[in-house]
N, C-alpha and C positions, 0 to 999 in steps of 0.2 A: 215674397212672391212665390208660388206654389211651381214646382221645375215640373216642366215639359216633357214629357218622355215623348220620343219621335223614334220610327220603327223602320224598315223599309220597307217600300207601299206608302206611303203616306206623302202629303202633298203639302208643301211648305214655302212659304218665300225666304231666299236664301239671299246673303248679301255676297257678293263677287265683289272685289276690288273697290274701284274706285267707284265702279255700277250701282243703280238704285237697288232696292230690292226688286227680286223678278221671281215670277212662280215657276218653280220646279217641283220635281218628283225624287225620291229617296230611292235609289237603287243598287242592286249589287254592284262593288266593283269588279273590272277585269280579276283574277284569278291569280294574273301575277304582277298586279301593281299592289304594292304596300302603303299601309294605311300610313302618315305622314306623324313624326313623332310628335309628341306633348298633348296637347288640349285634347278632348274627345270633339270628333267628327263623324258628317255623313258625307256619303257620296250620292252627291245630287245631278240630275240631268232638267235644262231648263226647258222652260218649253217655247215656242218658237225662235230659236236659235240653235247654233251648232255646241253651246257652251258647258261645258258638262266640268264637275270638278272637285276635290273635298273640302266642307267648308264647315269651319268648326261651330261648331252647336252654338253659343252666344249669337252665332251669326243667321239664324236660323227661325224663324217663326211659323205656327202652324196655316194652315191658307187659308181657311172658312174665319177663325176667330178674326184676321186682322184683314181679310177680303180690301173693307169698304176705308179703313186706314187707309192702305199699300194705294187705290183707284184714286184718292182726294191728292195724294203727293206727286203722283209719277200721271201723266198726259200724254206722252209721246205716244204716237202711232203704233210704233213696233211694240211698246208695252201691251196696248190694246190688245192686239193681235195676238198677243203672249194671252194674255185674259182670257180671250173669247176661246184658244184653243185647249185650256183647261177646262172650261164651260161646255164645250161641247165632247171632253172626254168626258168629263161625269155624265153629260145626257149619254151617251154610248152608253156607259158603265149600269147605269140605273137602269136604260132599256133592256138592257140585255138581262140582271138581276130580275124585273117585272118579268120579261117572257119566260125564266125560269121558271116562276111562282109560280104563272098561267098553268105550264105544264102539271107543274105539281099539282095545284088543284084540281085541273082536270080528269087528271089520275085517283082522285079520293084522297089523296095523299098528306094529310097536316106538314105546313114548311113552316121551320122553325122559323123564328125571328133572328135576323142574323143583322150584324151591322153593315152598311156600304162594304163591300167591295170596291176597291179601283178598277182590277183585272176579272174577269170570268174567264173560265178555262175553254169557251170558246171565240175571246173574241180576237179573229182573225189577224185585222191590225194592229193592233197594242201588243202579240204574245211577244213582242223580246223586252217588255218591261216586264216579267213574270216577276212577281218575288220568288226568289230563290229557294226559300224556308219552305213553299207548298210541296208536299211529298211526290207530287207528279214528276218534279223537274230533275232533271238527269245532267249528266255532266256533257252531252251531247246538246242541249238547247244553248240556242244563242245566247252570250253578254249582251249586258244591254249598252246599245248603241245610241246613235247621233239622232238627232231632232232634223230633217229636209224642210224645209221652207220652200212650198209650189209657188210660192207667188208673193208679190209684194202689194197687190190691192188689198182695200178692205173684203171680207170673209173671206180670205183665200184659206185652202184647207193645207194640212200638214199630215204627216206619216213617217211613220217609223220604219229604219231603213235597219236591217239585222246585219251589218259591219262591226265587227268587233270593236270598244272606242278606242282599245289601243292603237288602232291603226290610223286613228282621226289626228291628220296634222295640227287640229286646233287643241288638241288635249294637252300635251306638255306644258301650251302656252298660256293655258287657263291655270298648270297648276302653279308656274312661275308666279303669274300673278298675284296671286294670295301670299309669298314668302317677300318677294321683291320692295312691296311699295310699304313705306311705313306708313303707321296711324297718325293721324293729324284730330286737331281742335276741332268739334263740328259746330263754334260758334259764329254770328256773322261777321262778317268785315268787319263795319262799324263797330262792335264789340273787342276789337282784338287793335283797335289801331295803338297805336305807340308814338308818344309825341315828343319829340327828342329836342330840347332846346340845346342851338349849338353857342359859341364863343360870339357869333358876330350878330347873332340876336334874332337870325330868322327861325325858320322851324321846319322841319323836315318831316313827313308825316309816312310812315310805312307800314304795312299789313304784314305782318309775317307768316309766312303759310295760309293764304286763304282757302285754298283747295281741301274739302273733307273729303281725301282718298279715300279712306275706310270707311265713308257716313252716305250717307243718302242725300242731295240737293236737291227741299225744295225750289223748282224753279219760280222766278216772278210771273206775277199776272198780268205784265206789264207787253206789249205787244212788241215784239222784237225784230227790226228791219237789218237786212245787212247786205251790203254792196260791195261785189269784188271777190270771184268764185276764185282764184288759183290757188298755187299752192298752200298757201297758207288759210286763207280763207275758206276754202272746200272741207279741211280738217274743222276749223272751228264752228263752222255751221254743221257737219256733223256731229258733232259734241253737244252743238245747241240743241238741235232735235233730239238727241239719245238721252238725255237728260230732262226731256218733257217739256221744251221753253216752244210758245208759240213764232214762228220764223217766219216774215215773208222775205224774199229773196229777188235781187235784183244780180245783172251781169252784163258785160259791153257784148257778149258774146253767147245771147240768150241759150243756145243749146245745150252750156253748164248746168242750167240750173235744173233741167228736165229730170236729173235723177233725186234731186234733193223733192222736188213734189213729189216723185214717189214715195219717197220717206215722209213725207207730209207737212212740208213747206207749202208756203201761198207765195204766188208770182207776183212781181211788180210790175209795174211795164215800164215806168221812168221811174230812175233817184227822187222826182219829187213826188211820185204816187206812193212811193214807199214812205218816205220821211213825213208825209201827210198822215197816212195810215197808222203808223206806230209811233210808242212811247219814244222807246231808244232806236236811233238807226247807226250801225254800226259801218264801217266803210275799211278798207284794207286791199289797198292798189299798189302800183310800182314805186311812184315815184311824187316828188312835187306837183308838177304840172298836171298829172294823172288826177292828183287829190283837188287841185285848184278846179278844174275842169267838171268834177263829181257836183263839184258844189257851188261852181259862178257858171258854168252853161248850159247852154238851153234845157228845160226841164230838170234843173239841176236840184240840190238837195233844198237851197237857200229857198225855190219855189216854195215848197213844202213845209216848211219852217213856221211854225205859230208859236204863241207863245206858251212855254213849259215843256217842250219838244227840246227832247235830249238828243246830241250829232256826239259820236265817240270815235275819233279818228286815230284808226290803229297800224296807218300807215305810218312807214319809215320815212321822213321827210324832214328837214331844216326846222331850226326855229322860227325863222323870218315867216314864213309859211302858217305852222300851228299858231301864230300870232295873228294873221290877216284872216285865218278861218274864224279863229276865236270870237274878232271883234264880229266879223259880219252874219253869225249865226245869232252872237248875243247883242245883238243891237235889232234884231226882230222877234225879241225875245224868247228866245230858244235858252239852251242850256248846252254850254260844251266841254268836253274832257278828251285829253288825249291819251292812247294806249297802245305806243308802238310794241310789237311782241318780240322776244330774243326766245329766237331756234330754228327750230326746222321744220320741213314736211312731215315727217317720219313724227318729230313731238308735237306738230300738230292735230296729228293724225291720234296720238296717245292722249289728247288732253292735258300735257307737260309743258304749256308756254310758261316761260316766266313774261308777267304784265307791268309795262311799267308807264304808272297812268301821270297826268298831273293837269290840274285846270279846277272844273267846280267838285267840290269835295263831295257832295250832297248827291251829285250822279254816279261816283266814284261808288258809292253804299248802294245806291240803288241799280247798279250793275253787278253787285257780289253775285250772286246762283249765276249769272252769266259766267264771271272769270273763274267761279270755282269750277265752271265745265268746262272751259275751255286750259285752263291752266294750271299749275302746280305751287305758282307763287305770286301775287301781287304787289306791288309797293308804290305808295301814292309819294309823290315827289314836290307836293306844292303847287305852285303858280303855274300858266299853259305856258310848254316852251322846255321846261326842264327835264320831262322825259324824252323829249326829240333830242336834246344836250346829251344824255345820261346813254342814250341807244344808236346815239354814232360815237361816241364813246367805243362801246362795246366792242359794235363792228370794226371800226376803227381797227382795236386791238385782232378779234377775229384776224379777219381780213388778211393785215399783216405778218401774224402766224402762220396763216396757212400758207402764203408766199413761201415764208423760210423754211419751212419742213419742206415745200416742193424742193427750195434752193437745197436743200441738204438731201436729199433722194438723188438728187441731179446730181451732183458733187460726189457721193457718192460711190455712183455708176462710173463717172469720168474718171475716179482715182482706182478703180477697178475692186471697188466693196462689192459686198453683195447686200442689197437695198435690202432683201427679205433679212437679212441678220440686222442692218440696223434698225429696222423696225422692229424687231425682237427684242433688242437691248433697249430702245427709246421706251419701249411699252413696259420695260422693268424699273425703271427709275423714277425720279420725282416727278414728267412732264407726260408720263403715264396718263391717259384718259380715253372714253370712251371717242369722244372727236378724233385724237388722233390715229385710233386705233383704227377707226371706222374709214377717214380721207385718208391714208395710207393706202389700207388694204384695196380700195376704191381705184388709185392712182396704179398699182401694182397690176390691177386685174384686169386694167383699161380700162373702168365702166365708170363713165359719168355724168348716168342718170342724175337730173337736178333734185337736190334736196335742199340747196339754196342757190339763186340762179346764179352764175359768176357776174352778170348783168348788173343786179343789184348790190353786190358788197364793194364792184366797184364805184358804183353810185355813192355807195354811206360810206365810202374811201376819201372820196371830192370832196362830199361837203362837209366829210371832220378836219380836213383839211382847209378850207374856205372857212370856218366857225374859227381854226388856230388862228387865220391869218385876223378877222377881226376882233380878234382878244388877244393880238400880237403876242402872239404864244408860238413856239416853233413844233413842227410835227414831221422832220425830215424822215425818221422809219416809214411813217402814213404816205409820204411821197415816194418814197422807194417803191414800196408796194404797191403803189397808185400806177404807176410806170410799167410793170408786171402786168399787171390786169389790164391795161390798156395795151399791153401787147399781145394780151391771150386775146382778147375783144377781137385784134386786129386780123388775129389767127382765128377767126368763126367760132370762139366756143361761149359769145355771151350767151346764150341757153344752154350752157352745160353746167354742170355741178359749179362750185367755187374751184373746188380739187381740180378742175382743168385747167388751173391756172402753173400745172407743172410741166402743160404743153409748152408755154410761154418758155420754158429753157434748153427745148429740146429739138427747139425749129432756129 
């Protein structure tokens, strides 16, 4: 394959992260940011967005050559948007090239043939994308700066804002991006699965790393429903759309969904207009009752149900439960899998859930480009019922911990430490981690904004506790900490963080 030379000026699709590819422009960097060691790089800025970054040349394609590729893979609105506002800097670009000619030949003047230009030295909006190399530019013209976005309808126009980008809060976090996330397999689910035959003769089925971080998801053509805007669900419908998957969207609370159509989601009006509509409908609520309700009341999902119609219930919820959805979606010939998610707001917000699915295998494949957007790792668990086991599990453990780091902050304070050194010395040793780092400093600074609600962990507290008791299995830490949380409940902070569960020792 013949290598690329790419120059700055020049207009290329460049891959970000975990991002599809998106069209940028090749430009000077700031003056006093240094070019990043190893691979050769450019510094690219994208166009409709604030994203600007250096992104090494493998990672990098020219724009015209692979145009009508990059349009067949990537469908999301905002990409468009991205699209059209390259298309209408070249028409600028060209105009302004032609009225040069004009001039010159009406002068008598023979004009050379010259290639495209991007920039003309008079065009007014574009000058802080100048290339730097034209002899005109001085050390007095602007860096090139941030991309403004007017508008989030379709044609809305864009303009270049002459702010140095050093000074753009989103620049650090672009170039974090590119060092942070490792490279992954960009093959599909189905291709990567792993069939582990254990001692007692069943069989445990897991994906390992579905998410291609560093690769491009094609998304399905498969019509994609999803009910149940909060925290966690508001992140993953964002990921859906960024990633180019068709979304209509359902809410008990219709005014959530208002920003997702701007981004170019379809409304539903009932769970069953949705589940009618679309292939897979996705669902991710509070609670049991919450999911029973989605799907056995009025205009519920079961209305909508035909047969071949995929129901993906990614709520946190009992066995008993994913068992009684199972039968009654597959007994009107639907298809169902469950896919409760382990994290948070913040990694849902990131596309870092881990999924942990279990039910029809066959929807499990045909949900990959969904969980690869929405997550960082999948693992298919077998029969429905055993990821709802496996994910109060989790929390279970969660839950619990974060109890006893409150218990040890508290204790602490009362033996007269000082909380900020043991959390200095905890964050040095083996139980080091990002979680604790994070509900620490949180509990420390008073602020317990929810990133999972205390409401909910004590919920998957109860019923890993109710799952022990009929599997005559003991889970007395699960009840300790069950006890806590229902003290902090009693103290108003089920809508607070989990981490306000350190109020509970100090009232």
């Amino acid at each position: 394959m013949a290598t690329v030379h790419l120059r700055i000026g020049d207009l290329v699709w460049g891959k970000l992260g975990r991002y599809p590819p998106w069209p940028g422009k090749i430009v000077s960097p700031p003056k006093d940011l240094k070019k990043p060691r190893g691979k050769k790089c450019h510094f690219v800025k994208f166009f409709g967005t604030e994203d600007h970054a250096w992104i090494k040349v493998e990672q990098l394609k020219p724009y015209h050559p692979h145009k009508e590729e990059m349009i067949k893979i990537n469908k999301g609105k905002r990409f468009q948007q991205a699209v059209d506002a390259v298309e209408d800097f070249l028409k600028k670009a060209k105009g302004k090239e032609q009225n040069s000619d004009s001039k010159g030949d009406s002068k008598g003047k023979k004009t050379p043939n010259k290639p495209l230009k991007i920039l003309e030295e008079d065009d007014e909006d574009l000058s802080a994308l100048k290339d730097p190399s034209e002899k005109d530019l001085t050390d007095s013209d602007p860096e090139p700066s941030t991309i403004e976005r007017l508008g989030a309808g379709p044609g809305s126009g864009f303009k270049w804002e002459s702010s140095p980008v050093k000074d753009d809060p989103h620049f650090h976090h672009f170039l974090l991006s590119q060092s942070e996330k490792p490279a992954s397999s960009m093959e599909p689910i189905s291709k990567r699965l792993k069939i582990i035959e254990e001692d007692t003769g069943s069989t445990s089925i897991q994906a390992a790393d579905s998410t291609a971080i560093n690769g491009s998801i094609t998304p399905t053509d498969k019509r994609i429903g999803f009910l149940g805007l909060g925290l966690m669900g508001s992140g993953i419908v964002s990921n859906l759309l960024k990633m180019g998957h068709i979304v209509t969207v359902w809410n008990r609370t219709a005014e959530k969904c208002d920003l997702f159509i701007q981004e170019g989601a379809r409304l539903g009006r009932t769970p069953a207009e949705v589940a009618s509509m679309c292939d897979i409908t996705f669902s991710c609520v509070s609670d049991p009752k919450a999911a029973r309700d989605l799907v056995l009341g009025p205009s519920g999902v079961l209305q909508g149900i035909r047969p071949g119609k995929c129901y993906v219930e990614m709520s946190t919820v009992d066995p008993e439960t994913i068992t009684e959805l199972a039968q009654v979606i597959t007994s009107r010939g639907g298809r169902f899998l469950e896919a409760p998610v382990a994290g948070s707001q913040q990694l849902s917000n990131d596309g870092m859930l881990v999924i942990l699915a279990a039910g029809d295998r066959s929807v499990y494949e045909d949900c990959s480009s969904c969980f690869q957007a929405m997550g960082k790792t999948s693992f298919f668990l077998g029969e429905a019922g055993n990821a709802a086991r496996m994910m109060l599990i989790l929390n279970m453990v969660q839950g619990s911990f974060m109890a006893t780091i409150a218990e040890g902050l508290t204790l602490a304070q009362a033996t007269g430490q000082s909380q900020q050194t043991f959390l200095d010395i905890l964050c040095q040793g083996q139980m080091a981690s990002t979680f604790v780092d994070q509900k620490c400093q949180n509990i420390l600074q008073g602020n317990f904004k929810p990133d999972y609600y205390l409401k909910h962990i004590q919920k998957d507290l109860r019923l890993a506790i109710s799952m022990g008791d009929m599997a005559n299995h003991p889970t007395p830490m699960a009840a300790a900490a069950n006890e806590v949380y229902k003290r902090a409940k009693a103290l108003d902070q089920s809508d607070n963080d989990i981490s306000a569960v350190y109020r509970a020792y100090i009232h």
